[in-house]
C-alpha positions in Angstrom: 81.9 115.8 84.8 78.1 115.8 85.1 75.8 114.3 87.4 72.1 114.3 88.2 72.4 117.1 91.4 74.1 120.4 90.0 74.3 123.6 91.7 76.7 126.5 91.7 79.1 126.6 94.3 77.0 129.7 95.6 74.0 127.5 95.7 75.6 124.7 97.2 76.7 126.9 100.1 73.4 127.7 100.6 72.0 124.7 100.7 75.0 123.1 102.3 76.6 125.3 104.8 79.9 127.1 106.0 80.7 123.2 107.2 78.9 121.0 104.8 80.2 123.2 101.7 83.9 123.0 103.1 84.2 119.2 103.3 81.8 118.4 100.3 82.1 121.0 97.9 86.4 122.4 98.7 87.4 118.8 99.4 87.9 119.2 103.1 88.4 116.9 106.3 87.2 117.4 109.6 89.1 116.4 112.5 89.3 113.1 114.1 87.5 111.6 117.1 86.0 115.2 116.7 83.3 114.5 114.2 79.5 113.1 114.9 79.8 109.7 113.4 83.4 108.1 114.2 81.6 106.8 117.5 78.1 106.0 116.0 77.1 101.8 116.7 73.3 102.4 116.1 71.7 100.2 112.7 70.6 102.5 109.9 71.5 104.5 106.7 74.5 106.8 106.1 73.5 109.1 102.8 75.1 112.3 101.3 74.9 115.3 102.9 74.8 117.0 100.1 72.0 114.9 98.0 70.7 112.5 100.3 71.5 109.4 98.1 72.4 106.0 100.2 75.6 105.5 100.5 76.2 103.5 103.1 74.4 101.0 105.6 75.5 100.5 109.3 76.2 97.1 109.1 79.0 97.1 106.9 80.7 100.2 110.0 83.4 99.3 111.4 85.8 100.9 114.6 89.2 101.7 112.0 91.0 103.1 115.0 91.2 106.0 112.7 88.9 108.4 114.4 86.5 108.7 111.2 83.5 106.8 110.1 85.0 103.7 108.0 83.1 101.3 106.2 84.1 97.9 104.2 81.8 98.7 101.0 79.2 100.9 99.7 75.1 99.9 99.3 76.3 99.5 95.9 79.8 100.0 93.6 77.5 102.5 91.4 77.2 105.0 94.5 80.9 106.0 94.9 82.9 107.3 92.1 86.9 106.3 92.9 89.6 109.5 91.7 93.5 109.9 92.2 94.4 112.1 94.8 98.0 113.5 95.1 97.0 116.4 97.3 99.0 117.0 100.5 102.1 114.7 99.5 100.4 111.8 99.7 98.8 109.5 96.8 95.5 108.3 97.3 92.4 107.6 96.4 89.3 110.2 96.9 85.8 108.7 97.1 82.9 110.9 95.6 79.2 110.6 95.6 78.4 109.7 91.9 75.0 111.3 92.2 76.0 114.4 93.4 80.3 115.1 92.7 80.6 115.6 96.3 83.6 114.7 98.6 83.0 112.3 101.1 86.8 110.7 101.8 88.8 108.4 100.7 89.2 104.9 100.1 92.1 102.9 101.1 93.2 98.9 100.6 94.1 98.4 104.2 90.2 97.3 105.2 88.7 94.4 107.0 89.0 90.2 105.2 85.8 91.3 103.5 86.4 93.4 101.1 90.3 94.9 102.0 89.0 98.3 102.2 88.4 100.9 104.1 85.8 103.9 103.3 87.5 106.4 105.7 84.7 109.5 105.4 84.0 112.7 106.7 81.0 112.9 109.0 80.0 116.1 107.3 79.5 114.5 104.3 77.5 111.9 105.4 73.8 112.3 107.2 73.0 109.4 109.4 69.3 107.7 109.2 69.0 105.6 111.9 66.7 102.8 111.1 63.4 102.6 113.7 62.5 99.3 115.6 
């Protein structure tokens, strides 16, 4: 697949990180309750930590009791590309940064009236903009 930000995965870890490169380039997950933005209430801007495109904005947060940031939609549909995941015995579905390829999480249908889903993400894959005031 192509999309506007490419690098080589020797680039990317560059650019990214031991961290960064695991979660957004190898498909990783960090921890939960142990990651920077499960706890975060401040207003602002969640992008990708690999690209910087907006993903996310604070107001559609949410606590998910899951331990990871979890939001009930993206900025836009166009900014999150949806793809089956059958990894670790479990069908799901992986959300990626459309601008970029990276991997951010996963989406899941068990999210707030709203919308009924739930962008479960990685902290590392996200950088937080907080918005001034």
């Amino acid at each position: 697949m192509s999309y506007r930000v490419e690098h080589t995965d020797d680039e990317w870890l560059v650019i990214l990180g031991k961290d960064r490169f695991r979660v957004l380039r190898g498909d990783g997950t960090e921890p939960s309750f142990k990651n920077a933005y499960w706890d975060e209430h401040r207003e602002g801007i969640y992008r990708c930590g690999g690209c910087s495109a907006v993903l996310f904005d604070a107001g559609d947060k949410y606590d998910s009791g899951t331990g990871w940031p979890s939001f009930a939609r993206p900025v836009s549909p166009e900014v999150i590309e949806w793809r089956p995941d059958n990894t670790a015995g479990m069908i799901r579905t992986e959300a990626i940064c459309a601008n970029c390829g990276g991997h951010l999480g996963h989406v899941f249908h068990d999210g707030p009236p709203s919308t009924g889903l739930r962008y479960c993400m990685n902290s590392l894959a996200l950088l937080f903009e907080p918005r001034e005031g």
